[in-house]
SEPA-474432 format. One record per residue (C-alpha): z, x, y; residue in one letter. Coordinates in nm, 4 decimals. Layout:
REM residues N
up, east, north, residuo
Z, X, Y, A $
...
This chain:
REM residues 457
up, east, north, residuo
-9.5612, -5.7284, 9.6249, X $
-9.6634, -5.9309, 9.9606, X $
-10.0024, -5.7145, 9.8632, X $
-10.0266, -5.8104, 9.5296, X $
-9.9755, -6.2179, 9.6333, X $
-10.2267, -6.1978, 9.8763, X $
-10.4566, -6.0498, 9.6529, X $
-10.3952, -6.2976, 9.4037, X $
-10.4297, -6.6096, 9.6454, X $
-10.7726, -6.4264, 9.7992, X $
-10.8972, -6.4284, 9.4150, X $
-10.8360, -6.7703, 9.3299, X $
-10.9634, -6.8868, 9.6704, X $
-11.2664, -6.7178, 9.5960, X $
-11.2846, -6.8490, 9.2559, X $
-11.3699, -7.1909, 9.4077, X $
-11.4234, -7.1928, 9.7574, X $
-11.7516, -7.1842, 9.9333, X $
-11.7674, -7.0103, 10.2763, X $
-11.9885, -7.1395, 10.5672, X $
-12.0775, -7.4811, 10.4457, X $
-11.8997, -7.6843, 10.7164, X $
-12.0381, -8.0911, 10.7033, X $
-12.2393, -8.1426, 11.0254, X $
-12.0618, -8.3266, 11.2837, X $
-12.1651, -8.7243, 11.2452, X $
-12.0633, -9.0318, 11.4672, X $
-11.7290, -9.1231, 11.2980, X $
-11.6503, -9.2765, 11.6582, X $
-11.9009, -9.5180, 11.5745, X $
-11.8346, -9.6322, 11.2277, X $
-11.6168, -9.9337, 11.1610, X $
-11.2531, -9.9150, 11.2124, X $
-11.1971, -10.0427, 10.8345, X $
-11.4885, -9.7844, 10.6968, X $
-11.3063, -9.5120, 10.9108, X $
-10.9873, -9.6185, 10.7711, X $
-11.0930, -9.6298, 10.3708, X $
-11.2358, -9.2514, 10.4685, X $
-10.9317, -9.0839, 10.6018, X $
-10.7525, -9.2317, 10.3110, X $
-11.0057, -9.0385, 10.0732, X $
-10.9824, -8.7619, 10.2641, X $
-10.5733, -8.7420, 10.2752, X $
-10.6072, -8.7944, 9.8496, X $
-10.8320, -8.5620, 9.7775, X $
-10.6490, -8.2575, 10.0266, X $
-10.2924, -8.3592, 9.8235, X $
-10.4855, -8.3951, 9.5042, X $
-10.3979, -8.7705, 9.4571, X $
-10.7831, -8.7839, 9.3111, X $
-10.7204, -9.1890, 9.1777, X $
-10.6391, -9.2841, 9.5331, X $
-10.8925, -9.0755, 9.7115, X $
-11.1524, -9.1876, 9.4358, X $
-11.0235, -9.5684, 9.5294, X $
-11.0803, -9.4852, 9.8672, X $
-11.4053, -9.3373, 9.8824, X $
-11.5697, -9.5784, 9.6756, X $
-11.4412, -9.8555, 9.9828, X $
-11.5627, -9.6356, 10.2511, X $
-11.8970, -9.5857, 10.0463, X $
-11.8743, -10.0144, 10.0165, X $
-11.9449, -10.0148, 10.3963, X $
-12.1312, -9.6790, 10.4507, X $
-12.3604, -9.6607, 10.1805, X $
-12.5793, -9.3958, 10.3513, X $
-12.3354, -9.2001, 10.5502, X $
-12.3679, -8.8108, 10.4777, X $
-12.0311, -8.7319, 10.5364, X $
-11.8804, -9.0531, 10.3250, X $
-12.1366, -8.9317, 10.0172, X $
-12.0904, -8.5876, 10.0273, X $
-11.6532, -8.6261, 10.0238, X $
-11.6992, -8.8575, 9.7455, X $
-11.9051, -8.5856, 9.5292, X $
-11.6212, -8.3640, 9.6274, X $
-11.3704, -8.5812, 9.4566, X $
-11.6084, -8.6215, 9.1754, X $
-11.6170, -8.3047, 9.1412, X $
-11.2414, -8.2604, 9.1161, X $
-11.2179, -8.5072, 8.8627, X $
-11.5049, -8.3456, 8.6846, X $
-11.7322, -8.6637, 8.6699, X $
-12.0284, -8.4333, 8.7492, X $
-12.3168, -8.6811, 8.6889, X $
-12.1894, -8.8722, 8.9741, X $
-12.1193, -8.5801, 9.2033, X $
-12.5100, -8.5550, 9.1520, X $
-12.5835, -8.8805, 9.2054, X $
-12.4430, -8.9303, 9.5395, X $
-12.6079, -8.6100, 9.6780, X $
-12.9443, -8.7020, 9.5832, X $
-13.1457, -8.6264, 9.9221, X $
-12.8882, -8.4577, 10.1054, X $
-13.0016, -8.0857, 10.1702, X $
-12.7115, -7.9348, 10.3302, X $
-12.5360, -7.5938, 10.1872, X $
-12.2175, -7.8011, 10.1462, X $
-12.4203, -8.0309, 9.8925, X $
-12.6128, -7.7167, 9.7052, X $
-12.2645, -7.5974, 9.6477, X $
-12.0802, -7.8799, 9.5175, X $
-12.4678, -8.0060, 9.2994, X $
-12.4540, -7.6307, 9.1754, X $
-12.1022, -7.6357, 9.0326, X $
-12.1778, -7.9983, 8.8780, X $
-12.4169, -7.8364, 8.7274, X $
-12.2847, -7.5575, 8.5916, X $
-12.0238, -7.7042, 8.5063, X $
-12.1881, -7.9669, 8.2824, X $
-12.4036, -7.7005, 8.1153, X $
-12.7303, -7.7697, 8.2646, X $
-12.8258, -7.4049, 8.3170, X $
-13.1747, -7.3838, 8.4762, X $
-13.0676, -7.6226, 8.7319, X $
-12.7844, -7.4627, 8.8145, X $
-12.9273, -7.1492, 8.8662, X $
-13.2099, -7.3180, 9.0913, X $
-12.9452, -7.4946, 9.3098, X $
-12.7032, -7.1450, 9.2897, X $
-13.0134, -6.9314, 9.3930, X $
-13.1099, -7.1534, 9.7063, X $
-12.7543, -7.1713, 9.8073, X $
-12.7040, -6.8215, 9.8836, X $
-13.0278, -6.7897, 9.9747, X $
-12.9047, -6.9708, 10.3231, X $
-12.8028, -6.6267, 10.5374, X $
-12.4661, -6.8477, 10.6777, X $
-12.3457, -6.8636, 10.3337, X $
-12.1309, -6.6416, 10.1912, X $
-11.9894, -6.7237, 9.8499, X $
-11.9215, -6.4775, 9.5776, X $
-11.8721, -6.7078, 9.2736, X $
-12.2137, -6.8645, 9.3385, X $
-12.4028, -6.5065, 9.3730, X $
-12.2799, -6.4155, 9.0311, X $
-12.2829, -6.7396, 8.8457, X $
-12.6430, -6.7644, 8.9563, X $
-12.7370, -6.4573, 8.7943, X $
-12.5529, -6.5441, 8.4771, X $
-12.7077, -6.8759, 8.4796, X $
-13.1102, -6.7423, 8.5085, X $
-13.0081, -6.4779, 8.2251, X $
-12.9055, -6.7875, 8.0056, X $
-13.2180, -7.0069, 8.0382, X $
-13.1604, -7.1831, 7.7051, X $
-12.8367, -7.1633, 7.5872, X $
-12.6377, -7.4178, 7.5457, X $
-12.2596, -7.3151, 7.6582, X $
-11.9399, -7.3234, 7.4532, X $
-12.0340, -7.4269, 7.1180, X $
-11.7915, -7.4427, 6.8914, X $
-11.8863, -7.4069, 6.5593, X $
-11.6504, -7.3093, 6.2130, X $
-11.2668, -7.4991, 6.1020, X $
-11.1664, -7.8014, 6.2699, X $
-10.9053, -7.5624, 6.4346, X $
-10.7507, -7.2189, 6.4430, X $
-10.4215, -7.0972, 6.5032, X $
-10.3066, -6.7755, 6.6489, X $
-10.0385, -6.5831, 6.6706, X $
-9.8921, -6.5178, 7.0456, X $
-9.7813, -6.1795, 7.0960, X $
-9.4607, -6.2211, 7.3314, X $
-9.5723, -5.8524, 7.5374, X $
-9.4315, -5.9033, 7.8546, X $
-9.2400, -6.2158, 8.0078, X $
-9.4334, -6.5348, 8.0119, X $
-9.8180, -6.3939, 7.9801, X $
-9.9848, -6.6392, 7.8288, X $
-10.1553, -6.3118, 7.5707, X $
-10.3618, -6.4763, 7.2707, X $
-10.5636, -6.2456, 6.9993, X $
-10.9401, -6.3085, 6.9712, X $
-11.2471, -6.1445, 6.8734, X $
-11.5140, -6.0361, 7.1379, X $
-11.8324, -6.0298, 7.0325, X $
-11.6921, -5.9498, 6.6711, X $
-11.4357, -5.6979, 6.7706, X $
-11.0757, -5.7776, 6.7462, X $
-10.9330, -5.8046, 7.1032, X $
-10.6441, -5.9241, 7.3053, X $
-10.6963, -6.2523, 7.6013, X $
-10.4786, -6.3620, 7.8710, X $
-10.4908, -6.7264, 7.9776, X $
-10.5650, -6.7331, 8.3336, X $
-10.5884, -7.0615, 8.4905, X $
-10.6345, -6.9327, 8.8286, X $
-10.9863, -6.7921, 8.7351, X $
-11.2681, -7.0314, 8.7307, X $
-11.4668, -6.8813, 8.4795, X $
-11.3909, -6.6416, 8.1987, X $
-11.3379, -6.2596, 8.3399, X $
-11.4353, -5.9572, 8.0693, X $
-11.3248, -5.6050, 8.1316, X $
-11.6055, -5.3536, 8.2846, X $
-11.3701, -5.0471, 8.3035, X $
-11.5428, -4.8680, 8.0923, X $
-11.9047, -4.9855, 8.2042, X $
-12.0721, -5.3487, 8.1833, X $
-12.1793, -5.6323, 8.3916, X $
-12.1492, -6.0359, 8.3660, X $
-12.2589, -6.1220, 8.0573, X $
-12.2739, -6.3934, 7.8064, X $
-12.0279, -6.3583, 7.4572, X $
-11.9252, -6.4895, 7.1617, X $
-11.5640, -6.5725, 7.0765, X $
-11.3689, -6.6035, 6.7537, X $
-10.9757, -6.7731, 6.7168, X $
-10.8126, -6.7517, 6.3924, X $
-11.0960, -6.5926, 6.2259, X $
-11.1768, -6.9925, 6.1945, X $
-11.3636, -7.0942, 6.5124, X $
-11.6020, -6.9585, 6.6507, X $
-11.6862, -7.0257, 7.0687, X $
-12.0971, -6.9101, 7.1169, X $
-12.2774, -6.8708, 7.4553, X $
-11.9690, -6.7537, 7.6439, X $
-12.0273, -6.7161, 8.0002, X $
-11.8322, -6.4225, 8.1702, X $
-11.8043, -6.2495, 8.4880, X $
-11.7075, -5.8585, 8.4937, X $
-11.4149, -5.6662, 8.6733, X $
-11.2133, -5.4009, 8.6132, X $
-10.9009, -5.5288, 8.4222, X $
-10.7201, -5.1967, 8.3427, X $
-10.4341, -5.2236, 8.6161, X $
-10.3478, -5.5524, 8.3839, X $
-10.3486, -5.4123, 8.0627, X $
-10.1527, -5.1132, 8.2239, X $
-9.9108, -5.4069, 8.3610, X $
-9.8421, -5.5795, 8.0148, X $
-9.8627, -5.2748, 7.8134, X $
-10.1455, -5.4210, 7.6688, X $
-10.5466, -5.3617, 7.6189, X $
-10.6622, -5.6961, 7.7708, X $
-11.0203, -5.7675, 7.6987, X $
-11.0939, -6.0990, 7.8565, X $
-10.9066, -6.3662, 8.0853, X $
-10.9234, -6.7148, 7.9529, X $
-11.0176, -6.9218, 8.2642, X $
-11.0326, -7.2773, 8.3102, X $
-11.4195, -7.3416, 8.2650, X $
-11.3348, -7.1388, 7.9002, X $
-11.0137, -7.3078, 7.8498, X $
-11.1567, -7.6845, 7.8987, X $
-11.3753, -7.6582, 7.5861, X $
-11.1119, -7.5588, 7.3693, X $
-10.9233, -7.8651, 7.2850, X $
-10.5977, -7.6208, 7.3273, X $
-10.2715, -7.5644, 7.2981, X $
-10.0255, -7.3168, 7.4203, X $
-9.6898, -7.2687, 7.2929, X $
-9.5378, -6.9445, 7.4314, X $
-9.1568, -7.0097, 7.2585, X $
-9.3214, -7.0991, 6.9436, X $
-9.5754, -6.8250, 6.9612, X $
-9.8732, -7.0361, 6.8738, X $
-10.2238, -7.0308, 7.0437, X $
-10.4352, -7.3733, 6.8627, X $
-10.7997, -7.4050, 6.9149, X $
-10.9894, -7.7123, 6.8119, X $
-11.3160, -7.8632, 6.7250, X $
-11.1966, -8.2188, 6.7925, X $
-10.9888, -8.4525, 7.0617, X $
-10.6199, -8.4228, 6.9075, X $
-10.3863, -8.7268, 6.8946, X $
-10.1441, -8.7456, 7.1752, X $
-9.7731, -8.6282, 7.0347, X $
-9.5232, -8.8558, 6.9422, X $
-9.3067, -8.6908, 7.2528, X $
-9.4846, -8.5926, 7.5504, X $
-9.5297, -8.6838, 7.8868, X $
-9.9112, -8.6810, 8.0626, X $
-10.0114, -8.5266, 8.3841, X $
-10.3168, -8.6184, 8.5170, X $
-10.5182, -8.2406, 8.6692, X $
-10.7878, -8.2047, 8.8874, X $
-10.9657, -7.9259, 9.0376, X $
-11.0544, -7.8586, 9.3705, X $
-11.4355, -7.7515, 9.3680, X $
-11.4819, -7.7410, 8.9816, X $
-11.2459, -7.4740, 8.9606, X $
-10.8686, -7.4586, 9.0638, X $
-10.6488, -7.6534, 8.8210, X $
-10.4398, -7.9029, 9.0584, X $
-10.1070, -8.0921, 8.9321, X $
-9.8875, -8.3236, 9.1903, X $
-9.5410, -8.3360, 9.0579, X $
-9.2177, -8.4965, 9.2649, X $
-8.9496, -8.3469, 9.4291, X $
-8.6334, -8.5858, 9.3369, X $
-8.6001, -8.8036, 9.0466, X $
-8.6688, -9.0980, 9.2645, X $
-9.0019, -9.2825, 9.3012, X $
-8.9774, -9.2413, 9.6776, X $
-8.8965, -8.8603, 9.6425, X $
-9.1677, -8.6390, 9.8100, X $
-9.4785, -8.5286, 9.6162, X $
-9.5652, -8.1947, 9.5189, X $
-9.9279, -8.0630, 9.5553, X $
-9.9271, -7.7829, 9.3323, X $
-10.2020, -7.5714, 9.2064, X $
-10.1504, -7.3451, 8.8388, X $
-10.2515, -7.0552, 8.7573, X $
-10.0450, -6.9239, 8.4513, X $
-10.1257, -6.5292, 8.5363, X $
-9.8767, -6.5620, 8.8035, X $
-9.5127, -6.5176, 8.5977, X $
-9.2662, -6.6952, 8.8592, X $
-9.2019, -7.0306, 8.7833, X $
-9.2673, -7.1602, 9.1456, X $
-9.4064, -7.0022, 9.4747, X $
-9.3743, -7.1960, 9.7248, X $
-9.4397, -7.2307, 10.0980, X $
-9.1968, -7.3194, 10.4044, X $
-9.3114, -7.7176, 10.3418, X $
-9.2477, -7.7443, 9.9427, X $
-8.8851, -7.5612, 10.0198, X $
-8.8734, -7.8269, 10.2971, X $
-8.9902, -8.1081, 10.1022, X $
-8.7355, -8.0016, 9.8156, X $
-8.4605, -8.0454, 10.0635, X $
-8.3773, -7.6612, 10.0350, X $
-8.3517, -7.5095, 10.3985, X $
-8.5221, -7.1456, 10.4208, X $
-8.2100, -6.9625, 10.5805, X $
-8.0095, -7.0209, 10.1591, X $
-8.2902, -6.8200, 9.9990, X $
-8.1939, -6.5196, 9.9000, X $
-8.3995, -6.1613, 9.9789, X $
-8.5413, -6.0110, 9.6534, X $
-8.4735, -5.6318, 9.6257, X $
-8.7549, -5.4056, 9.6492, X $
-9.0048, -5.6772, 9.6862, X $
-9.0850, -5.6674, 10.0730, X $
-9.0735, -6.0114, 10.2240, X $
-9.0168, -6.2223, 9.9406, X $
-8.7327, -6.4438, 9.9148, X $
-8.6041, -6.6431, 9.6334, X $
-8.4055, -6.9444, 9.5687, X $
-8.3735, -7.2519, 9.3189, X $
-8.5441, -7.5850, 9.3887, X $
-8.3112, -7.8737, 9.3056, X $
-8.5257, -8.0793, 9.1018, X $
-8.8869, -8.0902, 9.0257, X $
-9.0329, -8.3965, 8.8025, X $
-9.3693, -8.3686, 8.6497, X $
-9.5002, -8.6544, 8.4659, X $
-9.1808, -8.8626, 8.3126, X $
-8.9887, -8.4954, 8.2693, X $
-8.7283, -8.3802, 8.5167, X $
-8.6681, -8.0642, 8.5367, X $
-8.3573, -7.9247, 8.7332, X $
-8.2551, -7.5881, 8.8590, X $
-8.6084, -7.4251, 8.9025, X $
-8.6359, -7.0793, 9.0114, X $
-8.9065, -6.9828, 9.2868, X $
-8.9696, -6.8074, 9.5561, X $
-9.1213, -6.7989, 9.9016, X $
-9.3663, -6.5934, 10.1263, X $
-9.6455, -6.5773, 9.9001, X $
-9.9315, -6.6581, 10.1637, X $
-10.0047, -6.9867, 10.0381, X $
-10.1622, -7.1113, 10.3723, X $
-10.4722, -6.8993, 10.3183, X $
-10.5421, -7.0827, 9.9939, X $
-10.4749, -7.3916, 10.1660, X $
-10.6824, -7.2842, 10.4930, X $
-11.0154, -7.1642, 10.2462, X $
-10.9766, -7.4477, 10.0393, X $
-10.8958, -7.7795, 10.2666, X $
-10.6027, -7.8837, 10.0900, X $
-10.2741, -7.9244, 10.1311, X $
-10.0659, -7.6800, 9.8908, X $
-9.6739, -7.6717, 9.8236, X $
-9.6946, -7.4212, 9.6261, X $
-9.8274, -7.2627, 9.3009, X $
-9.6880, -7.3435, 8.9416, X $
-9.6685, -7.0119, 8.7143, X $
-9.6534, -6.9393, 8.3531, X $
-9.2815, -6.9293, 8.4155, X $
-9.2671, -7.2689, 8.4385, X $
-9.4730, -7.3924, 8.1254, X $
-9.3219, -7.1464, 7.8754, X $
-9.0363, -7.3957, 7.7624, X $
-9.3360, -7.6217, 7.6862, X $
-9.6144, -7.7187, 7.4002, X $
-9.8793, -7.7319, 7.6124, X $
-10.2014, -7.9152, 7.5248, X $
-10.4961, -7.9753, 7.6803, X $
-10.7285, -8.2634, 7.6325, X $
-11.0178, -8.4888, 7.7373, X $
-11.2247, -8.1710, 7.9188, X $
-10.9410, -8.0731, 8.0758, X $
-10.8478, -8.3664, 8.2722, X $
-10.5446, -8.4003, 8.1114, X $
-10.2328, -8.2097, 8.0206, X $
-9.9731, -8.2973, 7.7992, X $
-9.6260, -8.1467, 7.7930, X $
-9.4042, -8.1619, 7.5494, X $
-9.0321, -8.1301, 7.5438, X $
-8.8803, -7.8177, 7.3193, X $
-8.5356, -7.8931, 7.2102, X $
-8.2862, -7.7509, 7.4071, X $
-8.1986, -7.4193, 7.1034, X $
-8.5966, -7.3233, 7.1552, X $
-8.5364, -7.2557, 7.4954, X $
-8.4775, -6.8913, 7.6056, X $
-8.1313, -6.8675, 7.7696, X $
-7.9549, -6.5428, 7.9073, X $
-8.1180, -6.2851, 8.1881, X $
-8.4704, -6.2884, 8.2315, X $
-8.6260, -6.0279, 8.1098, X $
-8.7222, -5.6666, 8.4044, X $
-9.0505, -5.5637, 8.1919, X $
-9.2926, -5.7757, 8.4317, X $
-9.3473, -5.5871, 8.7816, X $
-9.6716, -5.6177, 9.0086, X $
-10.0039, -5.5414, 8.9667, X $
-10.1155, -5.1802, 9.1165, X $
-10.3119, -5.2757, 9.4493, X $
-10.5864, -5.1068, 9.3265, X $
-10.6260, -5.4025, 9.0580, X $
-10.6649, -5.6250, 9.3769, X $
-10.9880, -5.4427, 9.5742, X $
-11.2735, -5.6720, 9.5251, X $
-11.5120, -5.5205, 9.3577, X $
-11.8762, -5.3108, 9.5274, X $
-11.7193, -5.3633, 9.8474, X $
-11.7524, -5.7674, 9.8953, X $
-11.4981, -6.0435, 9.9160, X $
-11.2510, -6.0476, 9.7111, X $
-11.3729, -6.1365, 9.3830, X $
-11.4166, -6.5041, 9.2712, X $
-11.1783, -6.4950, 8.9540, X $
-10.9169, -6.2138, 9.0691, X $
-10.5871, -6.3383, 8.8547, X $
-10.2319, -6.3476, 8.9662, X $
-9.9696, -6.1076, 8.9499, X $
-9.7359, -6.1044, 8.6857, X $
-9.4129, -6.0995, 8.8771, X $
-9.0678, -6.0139, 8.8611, X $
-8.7962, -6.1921, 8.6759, X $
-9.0359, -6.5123, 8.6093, X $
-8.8521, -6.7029, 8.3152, X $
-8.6631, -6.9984, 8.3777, X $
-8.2792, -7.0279, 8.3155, X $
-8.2492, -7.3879, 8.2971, X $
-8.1764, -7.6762, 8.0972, X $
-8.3675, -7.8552, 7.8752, X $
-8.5809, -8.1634, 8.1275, X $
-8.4877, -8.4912, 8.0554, X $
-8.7064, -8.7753, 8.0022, X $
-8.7413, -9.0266, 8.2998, X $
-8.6284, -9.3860, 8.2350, X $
């Protein structure tokens, strides 16, 4: 199982991280005290995903260093995160370092300006100290879609699906491929959307139907081998949904209710819901901060989702530290090497408090952390949103959660059907790094015994 976690946290570090693109050393020692200040700040915000303060920040430190590299080229990072991808380009115009054709090349991949991506992709990796997977694919995808215009929805103003509860908490949502009926997992700890080459194929771009009501055209889609999951869930899985996919969908998940909704249009906010603000660290990994205690000086939680992964928390020594829950009371987990598990007090997210959450530690998250330049507590897992109507809206930047009442959540033992992925499911693929959108484990025992959250004064 220690395998399988570090296999998931290499594929979702992959997913969005760019090796080799250090920022050139500049004189910080010479800027001005209040300039160096205002950066640090930005800098502290963006690595604990507190993107409105690090966006505050960076716009004071860009006040007094209007032409400083370094100042410019964090604040298209945190543009980035908060997917504001016209200025990310902006405020790299004329800087020509690998760090910049990484972050300009997501922007604009990301915003569906093809040809341009694929230029600033192609001279990227064309640098011989660069060594990113994601950007080696995605540029190849991008010159084979010169003239498409990504994720257009066209058909019903929305279309609902039918969930198919198959193992646990998997997030599993019926679609058509390219016409043919097929099964999708929602995978928010893949960047881009991953379709299954075990029986031949390459990256490609598809077209997707939900509900036999909306149709998704110019789908673009890496390839890897997803047998081991479908083996896993006992089910054929075609494609993982990943965030880039999922943003354009106007969705909601409701795993309890069983309902997958695609749109054509914004939706209304619901009448009871709380809002969490996301952000993603390079384009691509779906951040949350949450709170451990119910107080407003409780500790935050920098947490990053990926809803492949089944627990309801992982966590590392400083999230079970800042949750006031001392490593020597977690419990060893049978048969899963050095995992241990335990329950974390409280956790609120948005005005919801949620109490008695099961997780678990020694998932590896400092290597995410390391590759990425944040600071991670942990990782939030479809275990944790299943009690939830989940809806995402304005591109993705925002989540809403709503609260099931308290007889629509699943009580009783958690279910034994949801094991690890076979190792072999975790080899990156032609003998490279591990591959950019690798999803997470299902794992053992994943679904919440808890009560319904309450609702924050």
């Amino acid at each position: 199982m220690e395998k399988a976690f570090r296999g998931l946290l290499a594929g979702t570090l992959m997913a969005v991280v760019v090796a080799g693109c250090g920022a050139a050393a500049t004189g910080e020692a010479a800027w001005p005290p209040t300039a160096k200040k205002w950066f640090d700040r930005a800098e502290t915000g963006y690595r604990t995903a507190d993107m409105e303060d690090a966006e505050l920040a960076v716009e004071n430190a860009l006040r007094l260093l209007p032409q400083e590299e370094k100042v410019r080229v964090l604040a298209a990072r945190i543009a980035l995160a908060r997917l504001e991808y016209d200025r990310a380009i902006q405020l790299l115009e004329a800087i020509d370092s690998s760090e910049a054709a990484s972050i300009r090349g997501r922007a604009y991949w990301y915003d569906g300006q093809i040809e341009k991506a694929a230029d600033e992709l192609e001279r990227l990796i064309a640098d011989p100290d660069v060594k990113d997977t994601w950007a080696t694919e995605v540029a190849k995808l991008a010159r084979r879609g010169t003239g498409r215009k990504p994720f257009t929805l066209s058909g019903g103003l929305l279309a609902v699906s039918e969930m198919p509860q198959v193992s646990a908490t998997s997030l599993v949502v019926p679609l058509e491929v390219n016409g043919e009926p097929a099964l999708g997992l929602i995978a928010t700890g893949t960047a881009e959307a991953v379709v299954d080459s075990s029986h031949g194929g390459e990256s490609t771009w598809l077209s997707l139907r939900f509900g036999e009501r909306v149709e998704v055209k110019d789908v673009p889609a890496l390839a890897k081998d997803l047998s081991g999951i479908s083996r896993q869930l006992n089910a054929p899985i075609k494609i993982l949904i990943g965030v880039n996919l999922l943003r354009h969908l106007h969705p909601t998940f409701d795993f309890t209710g069983g309902q997958f909704v695609v749109r054509t249009f914004e939706p209304p906010p619901p009448p009871h819901a709380t809002t969490i603000r996301l952000s993603y660290v390079r384009g691509g990994g779906m951040m949350l901060r949450g709170a451990f205690g119910s107080e407003q000086t409780a500790p935050f939680a920098t947490l990053m989702v990926d809803t492949s992964m089944s627990f309801p928390l992982a966590l590392d020594d400083g999230g079970w530290k800042k949750a006031g829950v001392k490593l020597a009371s977690l419990r060893d987990v049978p048969n899963l090497g050095n995992l241990r598990a335990g329950t974390l007090p409280l956790l609120r997210l948005g005005a919801f408090e949620l109490p008695d959450v099961p997780g678990v530690y020694g998932a590896p998250v400092g290597d995410l952390e390391k590759g990425l330049d944040i600071n991670l507590d942990g990782l939030v897992g479809s275990g944790l949103l299943a009690p939830f109507r989940v809806t995402l809206v304005d591109g993705g930047r925002t989540m809403w959660l709503e609260d099931l009442p308290q007889e629509a959540i699943p009580t009783g033992p958690p279910p034994d059907d949801a094991m690890p992925l076979p190792d072999d499911e975790l080899t990156p693929p032609e003998g490279v790094d591990a591959p950019d959108d690798a999803p997470a484990p299902p794992a053992p025992k994943p679904a919440p015994k808890k009560p319904a959250p309450k609702k924050a004064p």
